[in-house]
N, C-alpha and C positions, 0 to 999 in steps of 0.2 A: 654331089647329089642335088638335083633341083631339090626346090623348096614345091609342095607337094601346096600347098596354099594360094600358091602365085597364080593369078588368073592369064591363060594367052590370048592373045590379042585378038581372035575370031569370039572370044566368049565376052570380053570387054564391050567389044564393038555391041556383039548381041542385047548385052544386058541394059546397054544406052537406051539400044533402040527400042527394048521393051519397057524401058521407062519414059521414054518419045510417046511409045504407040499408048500406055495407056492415057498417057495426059493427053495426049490431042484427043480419046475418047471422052474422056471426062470435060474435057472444054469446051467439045462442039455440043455435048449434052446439056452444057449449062448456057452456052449461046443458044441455042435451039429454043431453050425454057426460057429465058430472055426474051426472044422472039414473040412468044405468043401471048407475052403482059400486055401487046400494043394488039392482039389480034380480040374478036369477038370471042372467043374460049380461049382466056387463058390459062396455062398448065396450073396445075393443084397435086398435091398429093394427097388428097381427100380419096379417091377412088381406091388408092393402094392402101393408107392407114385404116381406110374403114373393113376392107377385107383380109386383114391381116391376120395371121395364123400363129400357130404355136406357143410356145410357153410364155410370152410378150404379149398376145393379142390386145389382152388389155390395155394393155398401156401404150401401143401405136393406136388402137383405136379411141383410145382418147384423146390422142394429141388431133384427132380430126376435128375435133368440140362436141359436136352432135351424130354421133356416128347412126343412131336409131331414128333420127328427127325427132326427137321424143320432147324434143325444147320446143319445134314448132308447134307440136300438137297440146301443148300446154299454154293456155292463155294468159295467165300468171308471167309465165319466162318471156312471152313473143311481145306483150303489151307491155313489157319491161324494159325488153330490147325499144322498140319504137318509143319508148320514151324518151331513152338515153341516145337516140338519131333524133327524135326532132330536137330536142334541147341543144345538139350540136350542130343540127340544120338550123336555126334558130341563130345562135351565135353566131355560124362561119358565115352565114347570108348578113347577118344587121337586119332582119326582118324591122320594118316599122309596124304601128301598131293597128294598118289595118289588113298586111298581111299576116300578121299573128291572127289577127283575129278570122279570117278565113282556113289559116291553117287548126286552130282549135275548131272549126265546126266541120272540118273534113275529116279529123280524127274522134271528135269526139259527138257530132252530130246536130243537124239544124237546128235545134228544136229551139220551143218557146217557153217561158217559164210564167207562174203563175204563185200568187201569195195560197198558200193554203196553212192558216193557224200561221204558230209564228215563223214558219221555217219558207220554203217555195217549193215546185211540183214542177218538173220537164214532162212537158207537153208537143203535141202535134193539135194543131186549131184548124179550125174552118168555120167561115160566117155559115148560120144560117137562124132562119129570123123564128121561125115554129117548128114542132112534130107536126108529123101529118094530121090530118083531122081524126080524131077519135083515138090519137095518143096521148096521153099524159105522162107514163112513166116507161120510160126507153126501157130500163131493166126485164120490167116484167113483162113489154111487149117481146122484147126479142130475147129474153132467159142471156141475156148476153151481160157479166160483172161490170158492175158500176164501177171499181178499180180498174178499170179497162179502157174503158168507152163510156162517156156521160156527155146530155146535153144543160149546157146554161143559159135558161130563160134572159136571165138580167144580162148577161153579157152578150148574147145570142149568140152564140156559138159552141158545136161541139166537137170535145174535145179526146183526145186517144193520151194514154200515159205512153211517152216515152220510151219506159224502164221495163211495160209490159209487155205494150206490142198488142195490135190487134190482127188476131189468125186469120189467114184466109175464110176457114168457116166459121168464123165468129162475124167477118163480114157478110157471106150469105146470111146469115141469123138476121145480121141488123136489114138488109133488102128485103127479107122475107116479109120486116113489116107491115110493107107496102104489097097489099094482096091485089090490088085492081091490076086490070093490064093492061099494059102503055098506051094503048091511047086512048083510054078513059082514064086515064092518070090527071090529077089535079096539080093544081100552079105548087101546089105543098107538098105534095108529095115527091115531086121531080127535083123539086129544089133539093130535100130531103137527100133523095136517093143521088143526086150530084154532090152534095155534100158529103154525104159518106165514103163515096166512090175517091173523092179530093184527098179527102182527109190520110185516105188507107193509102193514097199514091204519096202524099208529101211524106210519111212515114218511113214509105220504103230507098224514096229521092234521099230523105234527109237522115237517113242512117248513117250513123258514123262508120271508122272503119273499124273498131274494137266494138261495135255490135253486129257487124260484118262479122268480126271473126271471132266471135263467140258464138254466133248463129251459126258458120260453117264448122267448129267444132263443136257442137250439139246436134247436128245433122241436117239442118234447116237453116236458111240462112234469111230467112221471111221473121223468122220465130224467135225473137229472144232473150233473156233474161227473168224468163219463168222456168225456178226449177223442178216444176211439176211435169213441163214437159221433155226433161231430157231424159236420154233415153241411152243402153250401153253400148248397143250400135260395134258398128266393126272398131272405133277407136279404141273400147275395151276388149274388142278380140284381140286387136292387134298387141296390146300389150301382154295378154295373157300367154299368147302365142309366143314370144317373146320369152318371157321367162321359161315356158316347156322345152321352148328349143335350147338355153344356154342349159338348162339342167340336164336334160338329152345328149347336150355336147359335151358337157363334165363327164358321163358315162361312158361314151361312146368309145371300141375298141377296135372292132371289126371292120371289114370292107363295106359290108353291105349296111352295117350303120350309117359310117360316113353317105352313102351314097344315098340314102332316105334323105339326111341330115341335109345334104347338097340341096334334095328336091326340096324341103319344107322351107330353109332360107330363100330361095328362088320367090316362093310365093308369099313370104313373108317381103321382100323388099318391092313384089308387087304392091302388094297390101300398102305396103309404107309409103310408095309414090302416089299411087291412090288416095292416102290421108292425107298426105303432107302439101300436094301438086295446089291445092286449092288456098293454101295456108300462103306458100310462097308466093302465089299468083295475086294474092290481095297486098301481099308486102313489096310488089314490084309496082300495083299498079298507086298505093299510097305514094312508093317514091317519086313516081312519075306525075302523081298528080299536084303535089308538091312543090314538085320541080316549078311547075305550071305556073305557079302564081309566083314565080319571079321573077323580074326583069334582065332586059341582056346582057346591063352590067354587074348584076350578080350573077349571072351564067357566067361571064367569063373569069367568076372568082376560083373555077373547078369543082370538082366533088367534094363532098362534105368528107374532113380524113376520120379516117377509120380507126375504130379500138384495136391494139394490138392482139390477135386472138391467139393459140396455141398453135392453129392451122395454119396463120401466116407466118410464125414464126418457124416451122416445120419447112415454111414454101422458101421463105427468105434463106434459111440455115445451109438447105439443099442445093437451091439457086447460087449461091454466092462460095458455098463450097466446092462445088463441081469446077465452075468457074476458076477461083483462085490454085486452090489445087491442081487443078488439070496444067494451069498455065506454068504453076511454077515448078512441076516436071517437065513442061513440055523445053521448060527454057535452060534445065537445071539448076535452081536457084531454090535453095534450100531447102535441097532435093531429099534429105534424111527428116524434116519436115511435114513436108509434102506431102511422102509417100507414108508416112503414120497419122497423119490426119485423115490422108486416101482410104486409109486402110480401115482404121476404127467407121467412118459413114457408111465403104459399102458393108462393110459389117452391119450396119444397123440394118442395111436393106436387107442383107442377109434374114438377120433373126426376126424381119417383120414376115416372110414366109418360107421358113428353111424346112428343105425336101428329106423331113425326119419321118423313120417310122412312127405310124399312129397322128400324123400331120394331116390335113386334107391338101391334094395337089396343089400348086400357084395354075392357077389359070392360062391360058398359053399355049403355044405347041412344045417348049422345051418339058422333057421329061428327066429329073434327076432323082441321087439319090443320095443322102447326106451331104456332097458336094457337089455344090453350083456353077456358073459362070462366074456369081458374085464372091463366092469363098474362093478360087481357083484367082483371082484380082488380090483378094487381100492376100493372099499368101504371096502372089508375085511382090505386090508393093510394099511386104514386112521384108522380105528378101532385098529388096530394092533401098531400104530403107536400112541394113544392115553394111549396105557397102557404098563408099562415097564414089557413088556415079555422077555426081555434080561436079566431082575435082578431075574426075577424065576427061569430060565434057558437057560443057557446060559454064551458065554466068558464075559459076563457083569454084570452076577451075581460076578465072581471071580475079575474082576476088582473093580467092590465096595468093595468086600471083603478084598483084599489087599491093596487098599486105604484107607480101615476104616482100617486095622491092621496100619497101615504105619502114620495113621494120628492121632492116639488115644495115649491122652494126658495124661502121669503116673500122679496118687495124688499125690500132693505137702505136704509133711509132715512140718509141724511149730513144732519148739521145745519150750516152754515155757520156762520162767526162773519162780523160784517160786513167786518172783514180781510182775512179768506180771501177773502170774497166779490169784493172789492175789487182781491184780490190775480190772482184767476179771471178778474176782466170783462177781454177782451181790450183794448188799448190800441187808443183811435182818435185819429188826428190831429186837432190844436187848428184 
């Protein structure tokens, strides 16, 4: 009776082949993502972690770091981040100390300082030698705070704080001063009102970029570090928004929920590009301008390297598994392995969006249902991985090969004496 277990040789051959075919899928996927580390967009799995579904969502969308940008939209986290890249632009460059010092007034802003009592005052200055005629006291001509905007006789010149910022119409205020009209304007006046005008531009020139981007996360990027004028703006929508919708999504059962749910994330990640687009635009253009004040032989030192994030370790894990694994099926080389390493990753892809009732769809044109392409893989490669398809064929057949030559033990030859021998023949009766 055959042996009901024994595989014939058209199923052997197949089972090779389908351990061939998926490794060579797995390797040219990982070559492919290879590829595009050298190209202007390269692959990430940020797009997939952040959209990630089912009873896991959390926790693939956290390995993305910032799945909500909620980091960028917090000036606390972003100016935290840019601390810990220039301190390491800083190092990997050997900055000397007078592009240090151009790099602290591009991040932290031109300004001038001044003795006030015993401590100093960050200032914006501009000469100018009088008020106009029939001013004495800037305040109460133009109702505009003297913590704001003040002029100094003795030093002659005046001066804007810094830290407050003088508003656009706080500017009209101060012009309005001067009521005559221009060309009956006197040598005081003009000066005056060129002064002002100076004053409010070197302000906006010599803003740092963390007043930059406190001003663009306050809604004004003219305006800021006065928190009487912020204001809750879509930044607090968006996060209120935010919390309705994952509470919404805890609830949610039904088709036509999911389907609201679809619409209202849509317009939430509107929302999000919206807030964030301007956040990350000032974080390209600091690097860029950075870059700027370097010379060619620190350009050819490369990029400043990077903290290890969750996201690259996601990108590298993916990258280098696709790769190794696909290779060492495709070659059969420790192929039971292989195909359980194969098997546990697309799993993980799997459970980042598996086509469970009460799931929302994966985006796509594939339609499933509890089973995928990617579960219908691991099942093949746990199967695959239950039978030694490397010792059929495969660098694994030749490794046993060469171990059994390598380990196989010569017969031991015994020589008898005729004694022994004698002493060996079993006794037969006479």
């Amino acid at each position: 009776m055959k042996d009901p277990y024994r595989l014939a040789l058209p199923a052997l051959i197949l089972v090779v082949v389908l351990r061939m075919s998926i490794g060579w899928q797995l390797l040219y996927e990982g070559l492919w993502k290879i590829d595009t580390l050298s190209s202007p967009k390269p692959w990430t799995a940020q797009g997939y972690l952040k959209n990630a579904e089912g009873p896991l969502r959390g926790v693939f969308r956290d390995m993305s770091g910032d799945p909500d940008d909620l980091g960028w939209l917090d000036y606390d986290t972003t100016a935290a981040n840019w601390d810990d890249w220039l301190k390491r632009f800083t190092s990997h460059y050997q900055l000397d100390d007078k592009q240090k010092g151009s790099l602290h007034r591009l991040v932290e802003g031109a300004y001038s300082t001044i003795k006030e009592g015993k401590g100093t005052r960050k200032v914006y200055a501009e000469a100018l030698d009088r008020l106009p005629d029939g001013v004495t006291d800037l305040k109460d001509a133009s109702r505009v705070s003297d913590r704001i905007v003040w002029f100094d006789a003795k030093a002659k010149r005046i001066y804007v704080d810094a830290v407050e910022h003088l508003k656009p119409d706080e500017l009209e205020k101060l012009k309005a001063v001067v009521k005559t009209k221009a060309a009956d304007q006197s040598a005081s006046e003009k000066a005056y009102l060129t002064a002002v005008q100076k004053v409010f531009d070197r302000q906006k020139k010599g803003m740092g970029f963390k007043e930059k981007l406190l001003g663009t996360l306050k809604g004004d990027p003219d305006l800021v570090g006065n928190e009487d004028w912020q204001r809750v703006g879509k930044l607090q929508e968006y996060k209120e928004r935010l919390i309705r919708y994952e509470n919404a999504r805890a609830k949610a059962d039904q088709d036509f929920e999911w389907d609201h749910l679809d619409h209202v994330w849509g317009e939430l990640q509107t929302l999000r590009a919206e807030l964030s687009a301007p956040v990350k635009a000032l974080d390209s253009e600091l690097r860029e301008k950075a870059r700027s004040i370097l010379t060619l032989n620190q350009l050819s030192m490369g990029p400043v390297p990077g903290r290890w994030t969750k996201l690259e370790f996601a990108d590298q894990s993916t990258i280098i598994g696709l790769t190794v694994f696909g290779t060492m099926l495709l070659l059969g080389l420790g192929t039971r392995i292989a195909a359980f390493g194969g098997a546990v990753m697309l799993f993980n892809f799997y459970m980042a969006m598996p086509p469970w009732p009460g799931v929302p769809a994966a985006p796509g044109p594939e339609h499933s249902y509890v089973i995928n392409k990617n579960l219908i893989e691991v099942i093949a490669l746990l199967g695959i991985a239950a039978m030694p398809t490397g010792s059929w064929f495969g660098v694994d057949a030749i490794l046993v090969r060469l171990r059994g030559g390598c380990c196989k033990r010569k017969p031991e030859t015994v020589e008898l004496t005729e004694a022994a021998a004698i002493a060996a023949t079993p006794e037969t009766e006479s």
